[in-house]
Each structure stands twice: as C-alpha cells, then as structure tokens.
C-alpha positions as CSV (number, residue, x, y, z in Angstrom):
1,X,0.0,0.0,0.0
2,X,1.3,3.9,-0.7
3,X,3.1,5.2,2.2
4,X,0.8,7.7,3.5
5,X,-2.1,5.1,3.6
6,X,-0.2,3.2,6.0
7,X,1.3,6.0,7.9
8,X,-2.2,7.1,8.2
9,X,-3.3,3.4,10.8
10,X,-0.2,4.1,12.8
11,X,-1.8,7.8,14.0
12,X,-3.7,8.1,17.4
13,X,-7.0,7.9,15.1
14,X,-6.0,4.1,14.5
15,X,-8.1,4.2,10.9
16,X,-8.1,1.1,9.0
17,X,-7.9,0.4,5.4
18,X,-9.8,-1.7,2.9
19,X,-7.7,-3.8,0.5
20,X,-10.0,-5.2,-2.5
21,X,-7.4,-7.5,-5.0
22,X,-9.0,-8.4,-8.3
23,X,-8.1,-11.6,-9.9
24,X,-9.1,-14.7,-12.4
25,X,-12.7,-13.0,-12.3
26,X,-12.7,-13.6,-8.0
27,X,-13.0,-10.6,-5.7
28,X,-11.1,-11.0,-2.2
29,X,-10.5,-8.4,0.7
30,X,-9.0,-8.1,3.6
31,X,-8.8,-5.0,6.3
32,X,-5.4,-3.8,6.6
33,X,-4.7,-2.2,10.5
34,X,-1.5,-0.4,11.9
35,X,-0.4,-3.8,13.6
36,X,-0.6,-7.3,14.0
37,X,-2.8,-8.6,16.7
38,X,-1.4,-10.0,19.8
39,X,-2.6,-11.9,22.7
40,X,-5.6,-10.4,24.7
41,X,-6.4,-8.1,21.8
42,X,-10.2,-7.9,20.2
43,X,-10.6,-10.3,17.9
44,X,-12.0,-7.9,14.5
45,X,-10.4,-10.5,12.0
46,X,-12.8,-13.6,12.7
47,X,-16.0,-13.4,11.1
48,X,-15.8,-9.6,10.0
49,X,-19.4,-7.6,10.8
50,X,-22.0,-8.9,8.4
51,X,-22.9,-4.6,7.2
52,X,-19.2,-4.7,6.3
53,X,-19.2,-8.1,4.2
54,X,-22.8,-6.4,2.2
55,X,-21.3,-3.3,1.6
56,X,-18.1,-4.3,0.2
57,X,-20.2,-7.1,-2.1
58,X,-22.7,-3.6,-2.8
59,X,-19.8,-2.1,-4.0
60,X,-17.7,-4.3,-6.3
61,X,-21.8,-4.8,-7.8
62,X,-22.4,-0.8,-8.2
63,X,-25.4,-0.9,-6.1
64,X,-23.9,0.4,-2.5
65,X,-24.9,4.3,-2.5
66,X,-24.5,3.8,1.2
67,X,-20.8,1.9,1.0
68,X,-18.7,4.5,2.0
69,X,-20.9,5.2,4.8
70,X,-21.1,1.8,6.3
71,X,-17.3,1.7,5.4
72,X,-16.5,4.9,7.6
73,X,-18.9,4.3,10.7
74,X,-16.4,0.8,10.9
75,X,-13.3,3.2,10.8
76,X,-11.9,2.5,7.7
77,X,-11.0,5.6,5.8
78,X,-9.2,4.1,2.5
79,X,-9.7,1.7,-0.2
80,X,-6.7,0.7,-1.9
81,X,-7.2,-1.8,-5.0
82,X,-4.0,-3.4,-6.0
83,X,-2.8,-4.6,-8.8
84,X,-3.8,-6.1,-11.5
85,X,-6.3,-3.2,-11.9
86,X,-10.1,-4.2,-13.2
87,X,-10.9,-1.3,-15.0
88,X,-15.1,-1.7,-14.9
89,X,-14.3,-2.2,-10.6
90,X,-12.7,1.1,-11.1
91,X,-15.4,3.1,-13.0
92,X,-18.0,1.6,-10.7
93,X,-16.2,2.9,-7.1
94,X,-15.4,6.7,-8.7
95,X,-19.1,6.4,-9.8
96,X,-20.6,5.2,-6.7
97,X,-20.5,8.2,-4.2
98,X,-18.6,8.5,-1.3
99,X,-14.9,7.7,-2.6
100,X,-12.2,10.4,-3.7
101,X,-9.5,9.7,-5.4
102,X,-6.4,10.2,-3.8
103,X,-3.7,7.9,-5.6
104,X,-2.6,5.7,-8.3
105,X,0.4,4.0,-8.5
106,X,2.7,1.2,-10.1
107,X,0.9,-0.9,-7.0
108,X,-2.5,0.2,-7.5
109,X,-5.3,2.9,-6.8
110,X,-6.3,4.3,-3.6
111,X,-9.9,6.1,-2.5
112,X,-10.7,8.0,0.7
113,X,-13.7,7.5,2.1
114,X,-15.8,10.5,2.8
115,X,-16.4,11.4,6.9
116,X,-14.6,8.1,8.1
117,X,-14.9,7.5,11.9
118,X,-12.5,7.3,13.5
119,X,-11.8,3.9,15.8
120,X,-12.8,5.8,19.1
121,X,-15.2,8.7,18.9
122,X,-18.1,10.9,20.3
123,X,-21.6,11.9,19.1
124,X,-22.7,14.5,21.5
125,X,-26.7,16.0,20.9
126,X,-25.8,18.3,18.6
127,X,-24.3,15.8,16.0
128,X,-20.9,17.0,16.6
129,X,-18.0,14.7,16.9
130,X,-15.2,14.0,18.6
131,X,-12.0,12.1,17.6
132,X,-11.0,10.3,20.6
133,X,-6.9,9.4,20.1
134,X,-6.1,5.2,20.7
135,X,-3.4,3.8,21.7
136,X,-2.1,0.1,21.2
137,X,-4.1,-1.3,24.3
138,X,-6.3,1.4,24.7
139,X,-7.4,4.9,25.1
140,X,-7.7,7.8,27.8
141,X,-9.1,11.2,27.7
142,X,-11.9,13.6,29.3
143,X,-15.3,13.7,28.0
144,X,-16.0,17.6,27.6
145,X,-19.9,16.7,27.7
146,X,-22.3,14.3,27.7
147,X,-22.7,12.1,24.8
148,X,-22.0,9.0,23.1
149,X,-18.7,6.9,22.9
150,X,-18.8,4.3,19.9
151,X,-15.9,2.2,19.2
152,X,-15.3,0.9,15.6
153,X,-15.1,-2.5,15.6
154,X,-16.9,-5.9,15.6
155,X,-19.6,-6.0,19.1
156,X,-17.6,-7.6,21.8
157,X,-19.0,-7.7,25.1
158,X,-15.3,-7.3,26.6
159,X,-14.8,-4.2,25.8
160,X,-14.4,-1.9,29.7
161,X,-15.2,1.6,29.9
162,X,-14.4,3.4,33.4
163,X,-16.2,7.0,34.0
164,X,-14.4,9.0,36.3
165,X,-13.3,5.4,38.0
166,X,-16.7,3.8,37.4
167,X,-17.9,1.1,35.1
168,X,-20.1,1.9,32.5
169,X,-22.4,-1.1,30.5
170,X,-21.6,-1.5,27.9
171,X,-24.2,-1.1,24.6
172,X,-25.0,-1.0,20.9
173,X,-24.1,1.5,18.1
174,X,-27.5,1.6,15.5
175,X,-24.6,-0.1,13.5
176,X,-24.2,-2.6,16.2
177,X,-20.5,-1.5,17.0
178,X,-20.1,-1.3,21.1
179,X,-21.1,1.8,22.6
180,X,-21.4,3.8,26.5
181,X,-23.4,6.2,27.2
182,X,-21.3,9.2,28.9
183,X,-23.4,11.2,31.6
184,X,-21.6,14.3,31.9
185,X,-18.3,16.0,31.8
186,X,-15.5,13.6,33.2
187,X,-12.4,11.1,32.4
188,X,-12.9,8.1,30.5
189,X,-10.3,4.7,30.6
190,X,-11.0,2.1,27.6
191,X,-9.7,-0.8,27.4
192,X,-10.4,-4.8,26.0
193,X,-10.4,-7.3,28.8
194,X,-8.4,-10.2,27.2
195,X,-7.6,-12.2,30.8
196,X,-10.1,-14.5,30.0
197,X,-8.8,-15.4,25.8
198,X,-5.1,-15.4,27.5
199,X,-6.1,-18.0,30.7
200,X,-7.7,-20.4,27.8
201,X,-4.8,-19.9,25.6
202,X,-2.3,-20.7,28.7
203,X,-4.6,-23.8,29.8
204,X,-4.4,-25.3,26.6
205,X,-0.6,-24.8,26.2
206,X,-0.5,-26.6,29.9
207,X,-2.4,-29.8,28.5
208,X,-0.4,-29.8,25.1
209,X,3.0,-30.0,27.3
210,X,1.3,-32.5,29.6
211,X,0.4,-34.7,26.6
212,X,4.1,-34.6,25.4
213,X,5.7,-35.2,28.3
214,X,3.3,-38.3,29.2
215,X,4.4,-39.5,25.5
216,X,7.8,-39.5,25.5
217,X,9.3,-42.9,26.5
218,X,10.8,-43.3,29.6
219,X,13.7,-45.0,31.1
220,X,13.7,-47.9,33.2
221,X,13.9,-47.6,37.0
222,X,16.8,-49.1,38.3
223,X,15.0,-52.3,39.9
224,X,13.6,-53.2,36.7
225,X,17.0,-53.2,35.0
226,X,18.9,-57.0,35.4
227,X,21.7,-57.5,38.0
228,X,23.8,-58.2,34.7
229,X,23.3,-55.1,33.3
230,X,24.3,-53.5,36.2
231,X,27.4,-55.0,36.3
C-alpha cells in the first residue's frame, strides 16, 4: 500500500484500510490495520461484521450508494485496489458516491472514504463529533460533555469503559458497534479485557505440554533393570 495510507493506521485515530485484490474474475479483501494482533487483543479478524461483508459485495456490484458510509462508521478511511487493476471495478467505485480519489500507483489505486470515523469517537446531541486518540491497548481522555462513545469495531462484550473510575455497561451502536453512554463531563479509561482469551490460551498450552511429556518414552527404573546389566 502507498506510504501515507499506511502512515495514516499508525496515528492516534487508528483508521483502518480496505484492500480489494481483483483476480481470475474472484474478488477478495481483507482489512489492513497499523499492527498485527497480539494476545488479549479484540478479535476484529474472525467473522468480519456482516454490514461490512454487504457493503463491500454492494460495492464491487455498483449498487452500494450507502458503502462509504457503512465503510467509515467501521473506521476505515481508505480503499486501496491493487494490482492487477479491473478497470469496470474502477469506473463503478469513482461512480458510486462516497470515494475520492487520492492515488494511483505502479501498486494500485487508492480512494478516501468521505467522513470516516475514527476507531474511538463521540456523538454529542448536537451531531458533533469527537476524535477520541487510541493507543495500542487502549485509550484515555476527558469527555468535555455528555454524549456517546462508539468504538469501531466488531460488538464484543469485553470491551471496559471506566467513568471517572466507574464502570459503564456496555451497549450497541445503531450499527451494532459497542457503545457507552457518557453522563456528563469527566475522564474516560477504555480498554479490551483479554484475561479470559489469555487464561484459555495458557490452559491449553499446559495440556499440550502435559500430553508430550506423558508421550515421551521413559527409562527404566533401576530395579527393573537386570543384575547383569548393572554389572
């Protein structure tokens, strides 16, 4: 992907990038992020949000005037189409609303996508927003107001939110992306709870090197083992 693309993941706004790859008349994608996931991160990869799958299949078909918008809400804020280049995919994106034109290169040809969300941000009642920065295991700031914090990614019930030290439930975007409702003016701590993923992971590690160990042969004990040999 072109430099600034993914310069752009690795900023505070953690946007992500759609990569659509056009080959032997198939259409694959994949969502390309700042980093690789490690253990006790949310799992976006597995099973990507079913409004993301339709409006990438509503795209490559020409019938997804609401794409981009879908797209954005789920932070993504590029499409990049690499080579080899499918020139009617091509006509149909800069035709479809919602995609400028930024780049084309040797590798390909990138879009941005109009008003994309950022991975952390806040609707307050006046349907202003707020870009809330994210770091690699989570994010802190103060809420100026009262509003809505919606998080860009895939529902996951183990997403924590603490208000001023308190934890908020968590709920559901209208896109289905996890939300909190903030009260009032205050500090805000988010953060994915991976103990339990990292406990199962660590369990299952513990029975694999069990298994192994109760595998491999063993010696004789020394009673078993003829006075002969011994001598």
């Amino acid at each position: 992907m072109p430099a600034f693309i993914s310069a752009s993941g690795e900023t505070p706004s953690r946007f992500k990038t759609l990569v659509i790859a056009s080959q032997k008349n198939k259409i694959t994608y994949f969502i390309a992020r700042d980093k690789s996931l490690e253990l006790g991160d949310a799992d976006p990869l597995y099973d990507v949000d079913s409004q993301v799958n339709q409006a990438v299949a509503d795209l490559v078909t020409g019938v997804g005037v609401s794409s981009s918008q879908v797209l954005g809400n789920f932070g993504i804020k590029y499409l990049f189409l690499s080579q080899p280049i499918d020139q009617d995919l091509v006509r149909t994106i800069d035709g479809i609303g919602g995609f400028t034109r930024s780049s084309a290169t040797r590798d390909g040809i990138s879009w941005k996508i109009t008003n994309a969300r950022t991975r952390i941000s806040m609707t307050f009642a006046d349907a202003s927003t707020l870009e809330v920065s994210s770091g690699d295991i989570g994010a802190k700031t103060i809420a100026p107001s009262k509003g809505t914090l919606v998080i860009a990614e895939k529902f996951d019930g183990k997403w924590k939110l603490l208000f001023n030290g308190r934890s908020l439930p968590i709920e559901k975007s209208p896109e289905g992306y996890p939300a909190f409702s903030i009260p009032e003016k205050g500090v805000i701590q988010i953060f994915h709870d991976g103990t339990q993923r990292r406990a199962l992971i660590s369990l299952q590690a513990i029975v694999i090197i069990t298994l192994i160990v109760l595998a491999a042969p063993r010696g004789r004990r020394r009673r078993e083992v003829p006075l002969e040999e011994l001598a």
